[in-house]
C-alpha positions as CSV (number, residue, x, y, z in Angstrom):
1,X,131.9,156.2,75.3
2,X,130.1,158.9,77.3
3,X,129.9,162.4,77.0
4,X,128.7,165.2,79.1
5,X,127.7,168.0,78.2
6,X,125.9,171.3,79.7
7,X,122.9,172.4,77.6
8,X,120.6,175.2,78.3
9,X,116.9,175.0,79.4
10,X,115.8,176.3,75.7
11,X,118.1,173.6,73.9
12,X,117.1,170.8,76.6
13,X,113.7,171.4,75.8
14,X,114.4,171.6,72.0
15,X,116.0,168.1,72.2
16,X,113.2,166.6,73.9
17,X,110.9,167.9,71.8
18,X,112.5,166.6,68.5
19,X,112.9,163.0,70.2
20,X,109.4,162.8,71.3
21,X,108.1,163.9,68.0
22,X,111.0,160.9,65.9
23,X,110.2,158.6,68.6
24,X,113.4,158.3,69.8
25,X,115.8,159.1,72.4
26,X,117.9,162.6,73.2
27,X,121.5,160.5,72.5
28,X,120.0,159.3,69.4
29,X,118.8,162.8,68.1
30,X,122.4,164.3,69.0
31,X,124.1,161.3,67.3
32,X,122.0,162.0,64.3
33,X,122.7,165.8,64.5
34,X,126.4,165.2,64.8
35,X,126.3,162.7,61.3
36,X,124.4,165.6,59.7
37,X,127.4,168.3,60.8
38,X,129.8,165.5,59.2
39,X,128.1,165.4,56.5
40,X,127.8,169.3,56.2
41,X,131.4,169.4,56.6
42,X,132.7,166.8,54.0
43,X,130.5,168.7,51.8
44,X,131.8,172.2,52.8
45,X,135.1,171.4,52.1
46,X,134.4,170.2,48.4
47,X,132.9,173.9,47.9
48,X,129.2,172.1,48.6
49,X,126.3,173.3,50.6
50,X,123.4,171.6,52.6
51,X,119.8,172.2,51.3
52,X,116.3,171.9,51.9
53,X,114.2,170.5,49.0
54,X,110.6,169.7,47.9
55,X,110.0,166.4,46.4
56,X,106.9,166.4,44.4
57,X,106.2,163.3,42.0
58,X,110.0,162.2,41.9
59,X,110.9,166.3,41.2
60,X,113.3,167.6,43.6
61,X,113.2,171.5,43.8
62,X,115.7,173.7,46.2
63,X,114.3,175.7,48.6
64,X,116.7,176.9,50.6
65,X,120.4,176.8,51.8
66,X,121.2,176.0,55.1
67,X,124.0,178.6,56.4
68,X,125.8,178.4,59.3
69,X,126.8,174.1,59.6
């Protein structure tokens, strides 16, 4: 299925930026974005949040919350 969407110089540029730097395409990044909002909002509505962590040696330590998904 396609999609269309209108996206703003800033976020065009964004998007290109993150597929150059994965090595792979602007539909690919968006699919990936949209599994990580399903993701965020399976686990929202079990009273979860998304996180960033450091892995050192096996050792996962929370570093932030990420508000706002």
């Amino acid at each position: 299925m396609r999609f269309t969407i209108d996206l703003s110089n800033e976020i065009n540029e964004k998007l290109s930026s993150i597929a150059e730097q994965s090595g792979t395409t602007k539909a690919e990044v968006m699919r990936r974005a949209f599994a990580l909002m399903a993701v965020a909002q399976d686990e929202k509505s079990k009273g979860n949040s998304l996180g960033i962590v450091k892995d050192k040696d096996g050792v996962l330590t929370a570093i932030a919350r990420v508000v706002g998904l």
